[in-house]
C-alpha positions in Angstrom: -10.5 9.2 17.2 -13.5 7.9 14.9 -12.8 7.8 11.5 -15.8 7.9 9.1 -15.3 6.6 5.9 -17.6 5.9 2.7 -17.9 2.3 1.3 -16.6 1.1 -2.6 -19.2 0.8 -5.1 -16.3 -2.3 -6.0 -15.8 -5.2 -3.4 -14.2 -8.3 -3.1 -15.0 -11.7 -4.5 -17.7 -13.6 -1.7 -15.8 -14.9 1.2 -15.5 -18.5 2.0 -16.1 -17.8 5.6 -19.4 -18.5 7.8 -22.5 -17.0 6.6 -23.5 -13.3 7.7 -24.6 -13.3 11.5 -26.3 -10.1 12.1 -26.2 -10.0 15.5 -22.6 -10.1 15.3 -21.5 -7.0 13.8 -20.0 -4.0 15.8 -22.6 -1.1 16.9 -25.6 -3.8 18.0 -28.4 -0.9 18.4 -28.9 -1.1 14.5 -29.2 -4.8 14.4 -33.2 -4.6 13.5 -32.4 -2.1 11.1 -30.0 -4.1 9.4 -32.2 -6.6 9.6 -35.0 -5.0 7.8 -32.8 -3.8 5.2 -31.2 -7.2 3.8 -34.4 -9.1 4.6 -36.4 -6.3 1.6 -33.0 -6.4 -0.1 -33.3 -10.3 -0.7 -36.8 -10.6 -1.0 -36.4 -8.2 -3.8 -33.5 -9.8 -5.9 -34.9 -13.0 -5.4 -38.6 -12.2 -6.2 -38.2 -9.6 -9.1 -34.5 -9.5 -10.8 -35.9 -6.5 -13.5 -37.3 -4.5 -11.1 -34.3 -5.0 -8.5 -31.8 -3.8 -11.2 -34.1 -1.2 -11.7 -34.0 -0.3 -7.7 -30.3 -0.7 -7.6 -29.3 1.9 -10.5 -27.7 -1.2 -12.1 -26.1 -1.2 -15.3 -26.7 -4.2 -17.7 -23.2 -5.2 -17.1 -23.9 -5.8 -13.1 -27.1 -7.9 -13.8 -24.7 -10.6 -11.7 -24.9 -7.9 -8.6 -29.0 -9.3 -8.2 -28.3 -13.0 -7.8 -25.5 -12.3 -5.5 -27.8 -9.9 -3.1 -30.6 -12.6 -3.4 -28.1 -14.8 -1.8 -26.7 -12.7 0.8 -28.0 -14.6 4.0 -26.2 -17.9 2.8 -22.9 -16.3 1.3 -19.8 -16.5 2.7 -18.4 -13.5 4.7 -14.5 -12.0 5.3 -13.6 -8.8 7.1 -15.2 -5.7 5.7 -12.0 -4.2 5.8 -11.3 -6.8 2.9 -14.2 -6.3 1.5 -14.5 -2.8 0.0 -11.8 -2.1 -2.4 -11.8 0.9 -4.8 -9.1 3.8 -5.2 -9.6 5.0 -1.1 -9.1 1.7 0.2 -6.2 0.5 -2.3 -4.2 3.6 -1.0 -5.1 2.8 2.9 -3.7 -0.8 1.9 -5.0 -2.1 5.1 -3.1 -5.3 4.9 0.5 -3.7 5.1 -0.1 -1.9 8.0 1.9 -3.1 10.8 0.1 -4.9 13.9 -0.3 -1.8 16.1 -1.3 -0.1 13.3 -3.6 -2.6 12.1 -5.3 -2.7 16.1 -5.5 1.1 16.1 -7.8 0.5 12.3 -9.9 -2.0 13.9 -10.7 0.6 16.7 -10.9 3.6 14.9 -11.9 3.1 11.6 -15.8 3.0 10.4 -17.5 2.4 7.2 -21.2 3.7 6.0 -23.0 1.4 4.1 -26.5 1.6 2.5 -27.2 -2.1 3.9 -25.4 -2.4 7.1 -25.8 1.3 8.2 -22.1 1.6 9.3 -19.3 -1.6 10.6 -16.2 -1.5 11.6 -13.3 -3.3 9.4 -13.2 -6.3 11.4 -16.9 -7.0 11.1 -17.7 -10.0 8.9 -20.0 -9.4 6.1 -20.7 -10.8 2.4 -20.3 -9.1 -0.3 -22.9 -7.0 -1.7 -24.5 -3.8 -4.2 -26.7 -1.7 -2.5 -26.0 2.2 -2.2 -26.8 4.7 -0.2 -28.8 6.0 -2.6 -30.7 3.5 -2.9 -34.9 3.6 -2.7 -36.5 0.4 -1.6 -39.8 0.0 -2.6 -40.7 -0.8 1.4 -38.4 1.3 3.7 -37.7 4.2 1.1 -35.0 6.1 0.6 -31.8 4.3 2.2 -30.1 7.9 3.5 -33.5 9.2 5.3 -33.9 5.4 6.7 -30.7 5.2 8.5 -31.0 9.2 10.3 -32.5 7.7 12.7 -30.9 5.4 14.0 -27.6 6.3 13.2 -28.6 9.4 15.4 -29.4 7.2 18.4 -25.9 4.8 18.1 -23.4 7.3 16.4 -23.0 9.5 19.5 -21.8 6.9 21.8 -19.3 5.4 19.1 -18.0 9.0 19.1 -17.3 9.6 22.6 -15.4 12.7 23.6 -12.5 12.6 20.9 -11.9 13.8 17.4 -14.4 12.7 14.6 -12.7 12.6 11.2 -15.3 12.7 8.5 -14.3 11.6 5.1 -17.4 10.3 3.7 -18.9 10.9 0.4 -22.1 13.4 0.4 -24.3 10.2 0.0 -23.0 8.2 3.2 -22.6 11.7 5.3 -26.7 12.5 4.6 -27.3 9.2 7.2 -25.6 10.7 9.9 -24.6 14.7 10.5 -22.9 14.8 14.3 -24.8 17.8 16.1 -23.4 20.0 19.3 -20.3 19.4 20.9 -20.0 16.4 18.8 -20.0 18.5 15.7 -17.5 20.9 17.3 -15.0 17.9 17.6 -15.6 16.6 13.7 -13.1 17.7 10.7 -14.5 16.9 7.6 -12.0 16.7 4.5 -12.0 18.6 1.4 -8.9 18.0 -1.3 -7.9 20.9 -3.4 -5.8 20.8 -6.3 -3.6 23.8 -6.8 -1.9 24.5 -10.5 0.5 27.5 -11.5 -1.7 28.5 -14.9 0.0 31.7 -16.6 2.1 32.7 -13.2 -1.3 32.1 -11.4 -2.1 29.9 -8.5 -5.7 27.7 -9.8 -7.5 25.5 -7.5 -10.0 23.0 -8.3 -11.7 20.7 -5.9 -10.4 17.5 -7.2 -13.0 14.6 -7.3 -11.6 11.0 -7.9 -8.6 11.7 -6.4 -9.6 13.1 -3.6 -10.3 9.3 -2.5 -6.6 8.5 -2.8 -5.7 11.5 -0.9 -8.0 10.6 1.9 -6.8 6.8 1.9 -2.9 8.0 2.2 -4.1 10.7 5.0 -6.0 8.0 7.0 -2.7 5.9 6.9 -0.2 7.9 7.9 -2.7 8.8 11.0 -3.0 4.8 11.9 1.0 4.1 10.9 2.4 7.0 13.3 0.0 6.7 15.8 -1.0 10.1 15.8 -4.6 10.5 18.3 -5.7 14.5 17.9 -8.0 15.4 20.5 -9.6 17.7 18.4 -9.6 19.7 14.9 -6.7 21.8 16.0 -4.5 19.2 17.2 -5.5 17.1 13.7 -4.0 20.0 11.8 -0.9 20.0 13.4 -0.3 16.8 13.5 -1.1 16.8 9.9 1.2 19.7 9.0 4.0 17.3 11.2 3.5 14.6 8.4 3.7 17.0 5.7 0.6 17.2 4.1 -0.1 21.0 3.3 -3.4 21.6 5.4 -5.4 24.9 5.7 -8.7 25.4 7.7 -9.6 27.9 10.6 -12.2 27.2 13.7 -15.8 27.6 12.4 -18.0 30.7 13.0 -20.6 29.4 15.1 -20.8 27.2 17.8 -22.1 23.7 17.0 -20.3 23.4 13.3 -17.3 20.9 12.4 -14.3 22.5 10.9 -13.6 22.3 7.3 -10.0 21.0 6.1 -8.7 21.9 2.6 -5.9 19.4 2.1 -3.6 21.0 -1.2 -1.9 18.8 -3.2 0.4 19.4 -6.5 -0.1 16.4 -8.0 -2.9 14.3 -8.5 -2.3 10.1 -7.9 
């Protein structure tokens, strides 16, 4: 199983660990691309701090975010898993997951990122502010950049299991699985459903839906639960009593759609 997930807009304080080693991170085919990225990325922040707040969709109060990308290639770097923090990854509470658990994470789990294109949890990077949405001057538009590439490494990391995708629009416009991979991918939506004058509502629930996801994810990783496919992700699912609904897709080549229901929104 490959879990996709989005990144946090917060993240950890900078690590005290070894500086960033590119060549070191997990999925090696997008090494020059990463490259590229953080060597416009620094040049930027270092060269220009107006324009680069301008670039990043900054508000005044993250001024602080330019210095720290200008100094990404000597910062100090922890886990990403420790990294990214944020409402879907304080609910996955990565660090309380027991060992078996934990080595099931570092297998399955991987995060999109505007800079690094996508790393696993274990991977070793600073901490940084650059967004998927993000349009460098030099390489353009960060989600167009990454197609690419992300088309020629994400099929291997796939394989021939389940592909759970729970990233935001933003992160999922880098990479959109295609054939039989697409026919193995669930993506996620959250619904919340309110009694409202003796009449079921439902709403798509925004926020939330990041806690939802987060407490989904872990109770996959906790009872070791491996669907081999969309199907078997709904029942297992059902067996850990979240209140799933979704049906097979109506043409070949499309993922399946999950509508998670929830009561009450934490």
């Amino acid at each position: 199983m490959l879990v996709l997930l989005p990144p946090s807009e917060g993240k950890a304080a900078p690590g005290r660990g070894a500086p960033l080693k590119p060549e070191s991170l997990s999925l090696p085919a997008l090494t020059p691309y990463r490259t590229a990225v953080l060597d416009e990325l620094v040049e930027l922040c270092a060269a220009d701090e107006d324009k680069a707040h301008e670039v990043l969709g900054l508000s005044e109060g993250l001024r602080g975010e330019v210095a720290k990308n200008a100094a990404l290639r000597t910062a100090g770097t922890r886990p990403a898993g420790d990294v990214y923090t944020g409402v879907l990854y304080d609910a996955l509470d990565l660090s309380t997951l027991d060992s078996a658990a934990k080595r099931r994470a570092g297998k399955s789990l991987l995060i999109f990122s505007g800079l690094w294109g996508a790393v696993r949890i274990g991977d070793r990077i600073p901490s940084y502010r650059c967004s998927m949405g993000v349009k460098l001057p030099g390489l353009g538009a960060l989600g167009a950049y990454w197609r690419g590439p992300m088309a020629e490494a994400l099929p291997e990391a796939a394989g021939d299991g389940l592909v759970l995708d729970l990233r935001s629009s933003s992160y999922a416009s880098a990479w959109k699985p295609k054939g039989r991979t697409a026919e193995r991918t669930a993506t996620v939506r959250v619904l919340h459903s309110q009694m409202v004058d003796g009449v079921e509502k439902r709403s798509v629930v925004s926020h939330f839906n990041k806690a939802t996801k987060g407490r989904l994810v872990r109770d996959l990783l906790q009872r070791g639960v491996r669907p081999a496919g969309p199907a078997e992700l709904v029942a297992a699912l059902r067996d850990l009593g979240h209140v799933v609904e979704a049906e097979p897709p109506a043409k070949a080549g499309r993922p399946w759609q999950l509508d998670i229901v929830v009561t009450e929104i934490h």
